[in-house]
C-alpha positions as CSV (number, residue, x, y, z in Angstrom):
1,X,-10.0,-16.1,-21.5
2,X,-10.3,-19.1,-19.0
3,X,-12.6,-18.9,-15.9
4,X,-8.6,-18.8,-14.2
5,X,-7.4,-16.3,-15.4
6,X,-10.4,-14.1,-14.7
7,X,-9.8,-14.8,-11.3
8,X,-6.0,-14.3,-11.3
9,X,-5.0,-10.9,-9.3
10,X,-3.8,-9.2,-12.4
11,X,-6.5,-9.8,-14.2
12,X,-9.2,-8.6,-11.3
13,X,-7.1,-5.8,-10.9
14,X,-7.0,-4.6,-14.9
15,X,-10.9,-5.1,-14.6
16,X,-11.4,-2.6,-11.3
17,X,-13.5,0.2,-12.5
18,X,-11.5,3.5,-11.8
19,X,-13.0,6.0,-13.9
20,X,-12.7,9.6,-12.6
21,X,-13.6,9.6,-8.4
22,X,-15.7,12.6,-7.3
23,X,-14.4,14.5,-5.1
24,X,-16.1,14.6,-1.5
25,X,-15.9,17.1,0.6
26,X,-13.1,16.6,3.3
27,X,-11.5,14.0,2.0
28,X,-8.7,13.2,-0.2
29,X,-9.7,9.1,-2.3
30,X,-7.6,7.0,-3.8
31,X,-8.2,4.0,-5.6
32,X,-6.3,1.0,-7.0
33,X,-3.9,-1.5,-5.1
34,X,-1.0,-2.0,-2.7
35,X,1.3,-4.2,-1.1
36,X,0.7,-2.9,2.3
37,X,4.0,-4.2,3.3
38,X,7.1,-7.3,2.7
39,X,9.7,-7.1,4.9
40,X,13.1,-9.3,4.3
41,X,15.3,-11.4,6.0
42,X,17.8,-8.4,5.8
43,X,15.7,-6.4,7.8
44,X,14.4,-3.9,5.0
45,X,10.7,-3.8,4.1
46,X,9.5,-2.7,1.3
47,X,5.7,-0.9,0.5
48,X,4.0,-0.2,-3.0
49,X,1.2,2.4,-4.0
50,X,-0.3,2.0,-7.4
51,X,-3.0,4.5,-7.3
52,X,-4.9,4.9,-11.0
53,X,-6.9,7.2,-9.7
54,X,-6.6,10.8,-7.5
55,X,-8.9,13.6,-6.0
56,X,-5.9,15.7,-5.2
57,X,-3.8,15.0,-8.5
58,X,-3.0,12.7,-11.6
59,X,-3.0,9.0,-10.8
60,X,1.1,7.8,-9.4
61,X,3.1,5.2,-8.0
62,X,5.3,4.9,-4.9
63,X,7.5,2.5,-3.3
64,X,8.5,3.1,0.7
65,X,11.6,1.4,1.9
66,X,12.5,1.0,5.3
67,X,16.1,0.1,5.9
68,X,16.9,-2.1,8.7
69,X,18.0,0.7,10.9
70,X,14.3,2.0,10.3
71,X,14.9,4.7,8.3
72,X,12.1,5.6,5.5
73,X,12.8,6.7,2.1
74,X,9.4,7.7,-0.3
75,X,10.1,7.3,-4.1
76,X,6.8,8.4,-6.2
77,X,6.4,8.9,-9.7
78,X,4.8,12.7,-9.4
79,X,5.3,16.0,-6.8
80,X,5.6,15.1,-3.4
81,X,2.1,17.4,-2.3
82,X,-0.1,15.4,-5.1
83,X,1.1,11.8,-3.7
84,X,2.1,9.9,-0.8
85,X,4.3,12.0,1.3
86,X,1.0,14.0,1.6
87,X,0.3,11.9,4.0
88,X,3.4,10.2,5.1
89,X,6.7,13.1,4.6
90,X,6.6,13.7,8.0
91,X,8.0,10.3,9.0
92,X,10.3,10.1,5.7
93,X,14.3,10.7,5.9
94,X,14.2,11.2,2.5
95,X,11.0,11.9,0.0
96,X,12.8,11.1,-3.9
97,X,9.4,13.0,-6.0
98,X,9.1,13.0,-9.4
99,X,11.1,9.8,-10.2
100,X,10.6,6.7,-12.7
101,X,8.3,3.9,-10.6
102,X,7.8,1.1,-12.9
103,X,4.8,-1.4,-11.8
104,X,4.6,-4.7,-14.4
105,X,2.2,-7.5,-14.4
106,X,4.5,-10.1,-15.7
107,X,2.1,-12.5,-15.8
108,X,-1.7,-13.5,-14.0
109,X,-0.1,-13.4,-10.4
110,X,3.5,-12.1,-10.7
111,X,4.5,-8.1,-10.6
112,X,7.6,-6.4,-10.8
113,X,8.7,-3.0,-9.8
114,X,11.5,-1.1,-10.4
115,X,12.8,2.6,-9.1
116,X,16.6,3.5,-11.1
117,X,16.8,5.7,-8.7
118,X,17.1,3.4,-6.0
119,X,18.7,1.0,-7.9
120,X,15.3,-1.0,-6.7
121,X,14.1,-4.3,-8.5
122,X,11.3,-6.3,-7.1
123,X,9.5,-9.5,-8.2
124,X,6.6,-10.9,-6.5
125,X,3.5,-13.5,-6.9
126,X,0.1,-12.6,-5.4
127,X,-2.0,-15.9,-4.8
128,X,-5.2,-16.5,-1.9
129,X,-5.2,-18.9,0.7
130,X,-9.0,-20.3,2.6
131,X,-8.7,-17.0,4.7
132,X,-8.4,-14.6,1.9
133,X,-11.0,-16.5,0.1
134,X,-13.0,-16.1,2.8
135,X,-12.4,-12.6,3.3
136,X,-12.7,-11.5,0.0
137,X,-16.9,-12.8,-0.2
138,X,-17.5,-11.4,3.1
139,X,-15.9,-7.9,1.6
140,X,-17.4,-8.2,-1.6
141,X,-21.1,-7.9,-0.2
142,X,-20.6,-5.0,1.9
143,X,-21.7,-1.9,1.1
144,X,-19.2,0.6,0.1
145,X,-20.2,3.1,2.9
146,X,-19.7,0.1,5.6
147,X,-16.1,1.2,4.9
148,X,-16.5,4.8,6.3
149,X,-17.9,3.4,9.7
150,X,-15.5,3.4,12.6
151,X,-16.4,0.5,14.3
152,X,-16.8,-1.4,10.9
153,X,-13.3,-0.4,10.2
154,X,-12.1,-1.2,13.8
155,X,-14.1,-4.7,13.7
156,X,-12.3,-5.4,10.4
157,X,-8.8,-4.9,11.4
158,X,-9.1,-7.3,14.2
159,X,-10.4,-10.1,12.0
160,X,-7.6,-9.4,9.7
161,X,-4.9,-9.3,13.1
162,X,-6.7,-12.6,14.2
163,X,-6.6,-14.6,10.7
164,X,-3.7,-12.7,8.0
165,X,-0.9,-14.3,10.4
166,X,1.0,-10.7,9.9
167,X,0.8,-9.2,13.0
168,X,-1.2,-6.1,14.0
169,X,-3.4,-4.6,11.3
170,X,-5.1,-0.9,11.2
171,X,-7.8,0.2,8.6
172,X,-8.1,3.1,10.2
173,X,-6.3,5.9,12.5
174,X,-3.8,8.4,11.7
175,X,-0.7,8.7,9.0
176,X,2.0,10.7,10.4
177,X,1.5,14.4,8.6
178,X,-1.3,14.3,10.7
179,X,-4.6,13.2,8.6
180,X,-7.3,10.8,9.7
181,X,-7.1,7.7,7.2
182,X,-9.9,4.9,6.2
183,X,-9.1,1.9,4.2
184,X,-11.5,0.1,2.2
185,X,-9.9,-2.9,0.7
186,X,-12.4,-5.5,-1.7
187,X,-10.1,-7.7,-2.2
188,X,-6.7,-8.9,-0.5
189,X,-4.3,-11.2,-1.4
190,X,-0.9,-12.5,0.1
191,X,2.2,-12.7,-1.4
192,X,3.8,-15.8,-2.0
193,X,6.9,-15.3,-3.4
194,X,9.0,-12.4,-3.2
195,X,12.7,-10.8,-4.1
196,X,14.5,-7.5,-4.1
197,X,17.4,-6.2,-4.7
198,X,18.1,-2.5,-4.1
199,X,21.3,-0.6,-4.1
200,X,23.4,-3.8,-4.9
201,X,22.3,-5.3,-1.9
202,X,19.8,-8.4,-1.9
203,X,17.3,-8.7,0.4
204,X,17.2,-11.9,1.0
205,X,14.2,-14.3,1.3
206,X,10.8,-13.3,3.2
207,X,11.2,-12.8,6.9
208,X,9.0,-11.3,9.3
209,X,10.9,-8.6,11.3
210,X,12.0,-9.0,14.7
211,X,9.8,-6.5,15.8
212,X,6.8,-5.2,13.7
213,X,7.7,-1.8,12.1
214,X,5.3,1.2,11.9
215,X,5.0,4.4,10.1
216,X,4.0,6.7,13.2
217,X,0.7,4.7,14.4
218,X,0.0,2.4,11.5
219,X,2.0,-0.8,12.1
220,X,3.1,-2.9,8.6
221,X,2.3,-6.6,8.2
222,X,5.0,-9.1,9.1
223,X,4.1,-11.4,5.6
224,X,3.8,-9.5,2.0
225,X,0.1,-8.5,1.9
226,X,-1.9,-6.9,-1.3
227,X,-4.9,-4.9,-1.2
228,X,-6.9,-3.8,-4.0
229,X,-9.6,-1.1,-2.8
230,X,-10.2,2.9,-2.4
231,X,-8.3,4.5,0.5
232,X,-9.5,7.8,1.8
233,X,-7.6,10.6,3.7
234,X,-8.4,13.6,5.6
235,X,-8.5,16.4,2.7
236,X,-4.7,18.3,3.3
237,X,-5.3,21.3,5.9
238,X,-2.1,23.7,6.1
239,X,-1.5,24.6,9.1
240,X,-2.7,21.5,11.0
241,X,-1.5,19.3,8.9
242,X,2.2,19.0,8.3
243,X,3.6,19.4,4.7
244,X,4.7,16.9,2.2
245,X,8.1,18.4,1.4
246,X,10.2,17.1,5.2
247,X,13.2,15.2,3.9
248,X,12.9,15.9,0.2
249,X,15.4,15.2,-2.3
């Protein structure tokens, strides 16, 4: 394997050590990677979860989509409780659990996903630019608990506002059923090419939004931006949390 190829995002990716995370009390981890958020020309955005690895279940996918009137509907790959409308139902029109969510590396830098059930095919390539170079060593020699640290988190997502050139970023705060959420990415990565088609209609090419979209507090990026890293959640609390199940279909 070339020194290129190591370096290519599929390929750092396939090598992220997953394994089996221990649970820690309090919170619910996941780890592998995500397209934070694309949005289109037509006004739809799109967002993946590829999550290996689970305290609170079996590893899944999801896609989000976002139509241009700003509705969200949730497709994942398992139950709705053990995935991301755990964390998200409550802002979802519709949650689709339990359905096909194909994620392919078609080649070093290129992934498509497709959902039947949506009729959903998307085709992207991941690449870095000087500032994701540069944040990726800076990352890379933090310690992993630097991640659970407030201000750390808060410092973080005003670099990545400042420098990403995709709007308002949060690495920490609140998801709409309720929980506190941390991000720890090691690595991100734009996306430089990107289409979608979903329910017959075409998306059209790459297009920031006229005006940045949010899933209750946590705004999405206004350029296609991946993330490869563990993501922690308030552990689920019923009753002050709200359930996974609003909007299901």
């Amino acid at each position: 394997m070339t020194s290129q190829n190591r370096s290519a995002p599929a390929e750092i990716i396939a090598r992220m050590p997953l394994g089996t995370l221990q649970p820690r009390r309090g919170r619910d981890d996941v780890a592998g990677f995500v397209v934070v958020g694309q949005p289109f020309a037509s006004g739809d955005l799109l967002c993946l979860r590829r999550f290996p690895a689970s305290t609170f279940g079996p590893g899944y996918a999801s896609v989000w989509h976002r139509s241009p009137a700003g509705q969200w509907t949730v497709y994942t790959s398992i139950s709705a409780e053990q995935s991301c409308p755990r964390f998200i139902g409550a802002a979802a029109s519709r949650v689709v659990a339990e359905t096909p969510v194909g994620v392919e590396w078609t080649g070093p830098a290129e992934v498509t996903v497709r959902v039947p059930a949506a009729e959903l095919h998307w085709r992207m390539t991941v690449g870095n630019t000087g500032v994701t170079r540069m944040m990726n060593a800076m990352m890379s020699l933090m310690p992993a608990a630097l991640f659970r640290v407030g201000p750390v988190l808060s410092m973080m997502s005003l670099m990545s506002t400042a420098m990403l050139a995709a709007g308002r970023f949060r690495l920490s705060g609140h998801v709409p059923n309720r929980q506190w959420f941390q991000a720890g990415p090691r690595r991100v990565w734009v996306i430089r090419t990107a289409e979608a088609r979903i329910d017959g209609r075409n998306l059209g090419r790459p297009a920031p939004l006229p005006v940045q979209a949010t899933l209750g507090e946590v705004p999405m990026p206004q350029r296609g931006i991946v993330m490869l890293g563990g993501f922690s959640f308030e552990a689920y609390a019923a009753g002050r949390h709200l359930p996974a199940t609003a909007g299901s279909a």
